[in-house]
N, C-alpha and C positions, 0 to 999 in steps of 0.2 A: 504494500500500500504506500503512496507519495504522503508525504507530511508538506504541511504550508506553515510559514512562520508569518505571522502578523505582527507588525509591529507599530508601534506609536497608538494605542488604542487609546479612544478618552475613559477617564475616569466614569466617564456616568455610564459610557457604554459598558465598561465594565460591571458596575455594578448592579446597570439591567439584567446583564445576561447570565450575574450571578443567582440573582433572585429567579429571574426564569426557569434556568436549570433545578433551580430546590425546588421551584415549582411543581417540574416535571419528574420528580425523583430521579434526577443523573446529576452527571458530571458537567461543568464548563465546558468541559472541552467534547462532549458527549452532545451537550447543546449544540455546540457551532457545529458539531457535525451534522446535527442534523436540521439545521437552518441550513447550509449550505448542499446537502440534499436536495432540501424541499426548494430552494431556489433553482437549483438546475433542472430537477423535476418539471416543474412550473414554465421551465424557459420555452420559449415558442420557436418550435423548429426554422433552422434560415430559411429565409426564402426568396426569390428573387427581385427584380425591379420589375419586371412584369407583372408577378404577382401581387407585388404590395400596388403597383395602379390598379389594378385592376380590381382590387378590393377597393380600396376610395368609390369607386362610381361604379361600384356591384347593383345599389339602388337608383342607378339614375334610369334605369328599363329602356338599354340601345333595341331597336327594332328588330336588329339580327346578330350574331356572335362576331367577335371581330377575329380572324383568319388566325391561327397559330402561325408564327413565321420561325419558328427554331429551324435552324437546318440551312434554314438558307443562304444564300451569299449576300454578305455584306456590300453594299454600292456604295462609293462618296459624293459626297456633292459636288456641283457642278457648277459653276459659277460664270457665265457668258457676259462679258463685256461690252 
């Protein structure tokens, strides 16, 4: 298993997480584990820039689906003087 070292924590942060933990019958260090669990848990798989547009204006109801273009060949622009 990897160990993380934290360092500079505040004071108060501390001794939230001390009370927490007696809370929850463990350890400090029993706690951050498993807040840093439950964080990674909770994390929202990547996802692309297509798909975070595409969620923004999921409710805006386009008439028809707009085309997948993965795959295809990249063109640059063009610029005529």
């Amino acid at each position: 298993m990897a160990q993380l070292v934290v360092r500079n924590i505040e004071e108060r942060v501390k001794v939230v997480l001390r009370r927490r933990a007696r809370h929850h019958g463990r350890s400090m260090e029993e706690e951050v584990r498993e807040i840093l669990r439950n964080a990674a848990h909770d994390e929202e798989p990547v996802r692309g820039l297509g798909t975070a547009i595409s969620s923004l204006f999921a409710k805006v109801g386009l008439p028809s689906d707009i085309p997948e273009l993965r795959g295809q060949a990249i063109q640059g622009a063009t610029f005529d003087a």
